[in-house]
N, C-alpha and C positions, 0 to 999 in steps of 0.2 A: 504222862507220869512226871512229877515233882520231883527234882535233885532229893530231896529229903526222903520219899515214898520209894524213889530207888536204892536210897543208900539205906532203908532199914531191910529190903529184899535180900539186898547183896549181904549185909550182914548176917541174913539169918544161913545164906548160902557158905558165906566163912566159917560159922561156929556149926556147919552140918561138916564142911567139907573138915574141921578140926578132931572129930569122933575119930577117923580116920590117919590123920597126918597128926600126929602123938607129936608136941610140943616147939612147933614151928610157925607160931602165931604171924612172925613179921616176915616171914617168905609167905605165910598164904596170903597176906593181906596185899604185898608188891607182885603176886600173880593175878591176883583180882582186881587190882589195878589197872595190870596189862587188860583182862578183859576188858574191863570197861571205857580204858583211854583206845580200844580198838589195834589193838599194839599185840607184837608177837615176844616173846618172852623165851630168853635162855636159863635154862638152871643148868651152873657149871657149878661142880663138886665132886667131891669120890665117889667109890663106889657103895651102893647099900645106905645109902642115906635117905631114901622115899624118894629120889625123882620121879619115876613111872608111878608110883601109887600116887603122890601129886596128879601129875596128870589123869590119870583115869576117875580119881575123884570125884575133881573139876569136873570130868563131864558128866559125871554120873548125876553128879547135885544141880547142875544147872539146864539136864534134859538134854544134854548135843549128840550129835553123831558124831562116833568115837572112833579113829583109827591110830593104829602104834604102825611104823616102820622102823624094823632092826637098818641101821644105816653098817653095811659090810665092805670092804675094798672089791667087792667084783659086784656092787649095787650098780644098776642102770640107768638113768634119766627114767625113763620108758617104766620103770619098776615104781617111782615118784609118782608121775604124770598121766601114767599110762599111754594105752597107743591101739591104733588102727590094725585091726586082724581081718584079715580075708575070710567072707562067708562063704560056704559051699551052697549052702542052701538056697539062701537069698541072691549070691553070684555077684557079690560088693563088700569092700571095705566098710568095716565096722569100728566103730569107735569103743573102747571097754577104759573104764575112766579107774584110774589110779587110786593109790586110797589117800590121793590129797583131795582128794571129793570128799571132805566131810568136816562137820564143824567143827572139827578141834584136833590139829593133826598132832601125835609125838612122834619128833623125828628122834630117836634115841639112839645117844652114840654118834651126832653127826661128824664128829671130828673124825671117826673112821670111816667115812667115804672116799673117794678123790673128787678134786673141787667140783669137776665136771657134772656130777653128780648134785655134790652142795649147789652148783646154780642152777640145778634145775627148780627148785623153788624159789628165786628170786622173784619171779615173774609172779608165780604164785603170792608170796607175801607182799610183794610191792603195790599190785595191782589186783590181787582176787581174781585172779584167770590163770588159765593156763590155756597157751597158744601149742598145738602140736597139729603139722602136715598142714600148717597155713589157717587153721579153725581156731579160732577163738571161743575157748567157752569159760561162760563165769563159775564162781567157785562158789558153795551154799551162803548164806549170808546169817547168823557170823561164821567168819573163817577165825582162829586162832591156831598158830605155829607154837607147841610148847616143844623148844629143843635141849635135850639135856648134852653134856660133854663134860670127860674127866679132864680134869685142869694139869694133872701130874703125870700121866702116861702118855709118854712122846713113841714107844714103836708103834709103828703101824696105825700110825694116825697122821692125818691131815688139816695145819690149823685152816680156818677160817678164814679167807679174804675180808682184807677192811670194810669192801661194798657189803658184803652179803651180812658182817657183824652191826652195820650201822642199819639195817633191816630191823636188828631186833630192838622195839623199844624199852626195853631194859634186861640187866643180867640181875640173878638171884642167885646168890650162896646162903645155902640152906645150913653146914655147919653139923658138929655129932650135938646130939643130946647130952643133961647135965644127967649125974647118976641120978641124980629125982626122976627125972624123966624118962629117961631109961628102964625104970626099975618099975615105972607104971605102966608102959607100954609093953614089959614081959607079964606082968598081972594082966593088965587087959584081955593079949593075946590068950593065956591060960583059959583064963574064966569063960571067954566066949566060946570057947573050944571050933575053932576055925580059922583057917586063915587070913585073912582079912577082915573088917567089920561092914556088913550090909547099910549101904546109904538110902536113904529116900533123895527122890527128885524133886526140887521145889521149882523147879525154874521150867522157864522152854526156851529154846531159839527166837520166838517172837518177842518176849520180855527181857533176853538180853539186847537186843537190837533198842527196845524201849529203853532200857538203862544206858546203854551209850548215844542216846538223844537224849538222857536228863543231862549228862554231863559236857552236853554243848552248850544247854543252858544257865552254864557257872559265869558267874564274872568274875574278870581279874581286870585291876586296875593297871594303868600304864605305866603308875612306879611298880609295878612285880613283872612288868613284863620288861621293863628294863633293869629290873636284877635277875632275870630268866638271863637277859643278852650278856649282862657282865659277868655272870659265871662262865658263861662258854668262852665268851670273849678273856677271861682269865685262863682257862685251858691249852689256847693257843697262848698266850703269851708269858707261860712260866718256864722257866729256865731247866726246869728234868723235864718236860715236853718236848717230843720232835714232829708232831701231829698232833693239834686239837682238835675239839669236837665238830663237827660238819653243822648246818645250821639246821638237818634235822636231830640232831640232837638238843636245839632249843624248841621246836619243835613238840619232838617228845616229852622234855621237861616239862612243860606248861600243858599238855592236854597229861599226864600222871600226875601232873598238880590239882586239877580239876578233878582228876579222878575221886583225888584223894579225898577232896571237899565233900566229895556224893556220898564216901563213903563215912566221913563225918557229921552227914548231913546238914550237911552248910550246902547255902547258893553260892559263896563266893569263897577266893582262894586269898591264904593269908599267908605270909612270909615261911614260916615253918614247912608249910607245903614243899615249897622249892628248894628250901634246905637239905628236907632231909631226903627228896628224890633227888638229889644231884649225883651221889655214888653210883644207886642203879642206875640210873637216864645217862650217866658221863661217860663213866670209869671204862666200859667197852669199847668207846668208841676215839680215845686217846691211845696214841703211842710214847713209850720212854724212850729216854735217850739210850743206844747203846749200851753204853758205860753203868748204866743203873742197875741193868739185867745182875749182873753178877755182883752188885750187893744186896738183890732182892728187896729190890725197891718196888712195893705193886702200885698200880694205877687207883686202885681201892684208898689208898693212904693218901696219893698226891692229890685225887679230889678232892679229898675229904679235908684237907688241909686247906685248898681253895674255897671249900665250902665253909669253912672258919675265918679267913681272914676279908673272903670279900662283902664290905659295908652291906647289914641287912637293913631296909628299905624300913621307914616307923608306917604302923595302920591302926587304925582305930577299928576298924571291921575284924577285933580279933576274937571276942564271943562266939561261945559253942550255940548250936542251936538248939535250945530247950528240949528234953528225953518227956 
């Protein structure tokens, strides 16, 4: 399959998966991104904003096997992972597999776990396995982590470890709707008289694995892949930073740059690409100084401001690919 033949797939899969997800064109399209740069995806926002209906979507419209775990303060590894149960029958340990067995897991609510917990998927996400009782076994192929977390409710919640946050390759704020938007999404809901809107499946497992083998096939030149290093390398060395971004966070940026291309249907990646995925692909994976917290200074803004001042690369491969 063809960069272009993927990215018109994927497209028909965003404006299926949009029927659904009422007015949130640039979070579907930085989720379907993650799909296809092979990347696991946070949506961190309040409550009642479609995180879960996002996710179940996604998998409806692209054919995966679909599982939710509620993440609780007394959740278990074992409850993630799963684990070995004694048969009486048979007179052996049994293995009964988790519901991170499946192609598109939402861990919803992770930040109410304790970490103990939260690492239990690292293995998972980093590697497509899960190792339990010394067995290695792999995880369906595609695996995608869609994790949501409220960004504002501190009791009874547990942030994130740096490891486990630079797992995901990019964070999504989804944001309220405008009153137009709002006001069509309570007509919608009327008119259809049901809760939710029924999707059709266009996709399968077998064709997204196809689609993130078109977007290996992107080229990016060596001037974007050294303005990929000089943004990160801007990261570490600005003055509100006391942690930049780790080198898989360049990593990330350049395969959700490609993405982006599939989904433009370009073969190759142009400057704007990496511009404008530098917030999601960065902004998680930096820390502020101390002293910023309490003027409310976010990471969202400090990228973003790197992502304006650092020198964008000149290309002549900037044409769209003819519709």
């Amino acid at each position: 399959m063809t960069p272009r033949e993927a990215g018109e797939r994927a497209g028909a899969v965003l404006r299926e998966v949009g029927r659904a997800v009422v007015g949130k064109s640039d979070a579907l399209e930085l989720v379907m991104l993650g799909v296809l740069a092979r990347g696991h995806v946070l949506v961190e926002d309040l409550p009642g904003l479609g995180k879960t209906l996002l996710a179940r979507s996604f998998a409806t419209a692209l054919g995966l096997d679909f599982r939710r775990i509620q993440f609780t303060p007394d959740l278990l590894p074992s409850d993630v992972t799963g684990a070995s149960l004694y048969d009486q029958r048979g007179g052996e340990m049994v293995f009964h597999p988790g519901p991170v067995f499946a192609h598109l897991l939402l861990a919803d609510e992770i930040n109410r776990t304790p970490p103990k917990t939260q690492a239990a998927l690292l293995e998972a996400m980093a590697e497509s396995q899960v190792t339990v009782d010394g067995a290695t076994r792999p995880l369906p192929d595609p695996f995608l982590v869609i994790a949501t977390a409220n960004p504002v409710e501190y009791e009874g919640t547990y942030s994130l470890p740096e490891a486990q946050l630079d797992r995901f390759q990019l964070r999504v704020r989804m944001g309220y709707l405008t009153s137009a938007q709002e006001l069509a999404m309570l007509r919608s809901r009327v008119e259809r008289a049901a809760p939710e809107t029924v999707l059709d499946t266009l996709a399968s497992p077998a064709e997204v694995v196809a689609w993130r083998d078109a977007v290996e096939r992107v080229e990016i030149d060596d001037d974007l892949l050294a303005y990929a290093v000089a943004l990160v390398n801007a990261t570490r060395d600005h003055p509100q930073i006391s942690i930049g971004a780790s080198p898989r966070g360049g990593l990330a940026l350049v395969q959700l740059a490609r993405a982006r291309a599939v989904l433009e249907r370009r073969d190759f990646v142009i400057p704007e690409d990496l511009k404008i995925l530098a917030v999601p692909a960065l902004a998680h994976r930096v820390s502020l100084r101390p002293e910023l917290w309490v003027r409310e200074v976010s990471t969202d803004a400090v990228v973003r401001e790197i992502a304006g001042t650092v020198p964008t690369p000149a290309t002549r491969r900037t044409e769209p690919v003819p519709s």
